[in-house]
C-alpha positions as CSV (number, residue, x, y, z in Angstrom):
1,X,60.9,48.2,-101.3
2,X,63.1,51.0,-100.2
3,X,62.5,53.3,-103.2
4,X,58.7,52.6,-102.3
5,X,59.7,53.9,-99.1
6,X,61.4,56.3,-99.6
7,X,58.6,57.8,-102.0
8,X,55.4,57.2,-99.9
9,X,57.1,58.2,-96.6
10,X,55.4,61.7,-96.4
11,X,52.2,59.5,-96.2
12,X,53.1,57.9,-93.2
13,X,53.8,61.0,-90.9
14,X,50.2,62.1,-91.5
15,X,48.9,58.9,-90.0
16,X,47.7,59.0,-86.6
17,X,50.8,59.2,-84.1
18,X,49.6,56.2,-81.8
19,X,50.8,54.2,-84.9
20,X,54.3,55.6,-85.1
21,X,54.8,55.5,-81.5
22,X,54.1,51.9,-82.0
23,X,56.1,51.1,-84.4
24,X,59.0,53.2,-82.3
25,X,58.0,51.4,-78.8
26,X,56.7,48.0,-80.0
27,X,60.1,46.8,-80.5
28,X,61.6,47.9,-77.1
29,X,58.2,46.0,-75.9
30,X,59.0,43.1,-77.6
31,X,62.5,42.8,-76.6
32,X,62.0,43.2,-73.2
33,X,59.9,40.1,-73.2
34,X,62.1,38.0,-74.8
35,X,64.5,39.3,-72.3
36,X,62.4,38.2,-69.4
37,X,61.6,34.8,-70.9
38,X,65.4,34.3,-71.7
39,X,65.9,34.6,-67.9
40,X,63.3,32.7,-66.6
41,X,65.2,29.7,-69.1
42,X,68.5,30.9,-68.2
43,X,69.6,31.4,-71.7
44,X,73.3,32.1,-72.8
45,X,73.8,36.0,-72.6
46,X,74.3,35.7,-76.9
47,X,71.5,34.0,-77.6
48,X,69.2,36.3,-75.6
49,X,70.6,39.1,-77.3
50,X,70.0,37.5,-80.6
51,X,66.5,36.6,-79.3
52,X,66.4,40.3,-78.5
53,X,66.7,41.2,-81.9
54,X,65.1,39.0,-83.7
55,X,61.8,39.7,-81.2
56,X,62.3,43.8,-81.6
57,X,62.7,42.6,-85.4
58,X,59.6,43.4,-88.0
59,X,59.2,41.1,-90.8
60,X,60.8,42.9,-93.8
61,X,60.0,40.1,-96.3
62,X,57.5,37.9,-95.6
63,X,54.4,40.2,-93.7
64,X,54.4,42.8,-97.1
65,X,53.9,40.0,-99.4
66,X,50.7,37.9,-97.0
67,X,49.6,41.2,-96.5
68,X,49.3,41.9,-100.3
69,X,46.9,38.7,-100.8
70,X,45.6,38.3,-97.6
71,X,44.5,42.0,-96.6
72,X,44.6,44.1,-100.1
73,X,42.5,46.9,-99.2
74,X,45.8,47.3,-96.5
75,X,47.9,50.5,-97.8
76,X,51.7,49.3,-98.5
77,X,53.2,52.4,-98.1
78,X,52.3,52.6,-94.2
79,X,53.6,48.6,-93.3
80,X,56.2,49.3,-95.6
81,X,57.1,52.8,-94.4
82,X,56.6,52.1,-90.6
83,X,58.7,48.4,-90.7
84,X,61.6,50.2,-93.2
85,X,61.6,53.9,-92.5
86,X,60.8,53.8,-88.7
87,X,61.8,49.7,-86.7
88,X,64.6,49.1,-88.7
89,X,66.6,52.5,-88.7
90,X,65.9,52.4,-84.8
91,X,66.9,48.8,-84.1
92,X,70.3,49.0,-86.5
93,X,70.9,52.6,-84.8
94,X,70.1,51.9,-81.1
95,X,68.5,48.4,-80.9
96,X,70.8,46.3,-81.5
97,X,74.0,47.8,-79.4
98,X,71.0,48.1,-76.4
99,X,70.4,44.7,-76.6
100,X,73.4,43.2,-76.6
101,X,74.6,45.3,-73.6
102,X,71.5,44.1,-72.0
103,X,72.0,40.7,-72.7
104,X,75.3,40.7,-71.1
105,X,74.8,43.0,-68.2
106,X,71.7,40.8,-67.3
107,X,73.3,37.0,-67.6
108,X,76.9,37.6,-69.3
């Protein structure tokens, strides 16, 4: 998947930039909802963050195979590019520490 990536990844800055941003903000989005449903069940400060990340998370394995058989006219090298070469750089590099501080500074 990554050599994929890494190939087709020209492709994907050519496509339309509301579908980057998405793939750059979606996971902040998505986060910060399971943030606020963590507190409305008061949650342990580690499990929200782990619900954090998991929720900010893009499905590396399973959604590239469905899509395969389920959508096949869908081009690989842009769910493949955006979920490898854009979410999970920025989740490892920023998401993760920002999540856990957030998790703690909000119930820890």
């Amino acid at each position: 998947m990554g050599l994929m990536v890494a190939k087709n990844f020209g492709s994907v800055l050519t496509k339309s930039p509301v579908v980057i941003a998405y793939a750059s903000v979606g996971p902040l989005v998505h986060a910060s909802i399971a943030l606020a449903l963590s507190i409305l069940l008061q949650l342990p400060a580690a499990d929200v963050a782990l619900l954090m990340v998991l929720s900010a998370s893009a499905s590396y394995i399973v959604v590239p195979a469905v899509l395969r058989y389920a959508i096949p006219e869908a081009n690989p090298s842009l769910y493949f590019g955006l979920s490898l070469g854009v979410t999970f750089p920025l989740n490892i590099l920023f998401g993760i520490p920002r999540y856990t501080f957030v998790a703690k500074h909000f119930l820890g």
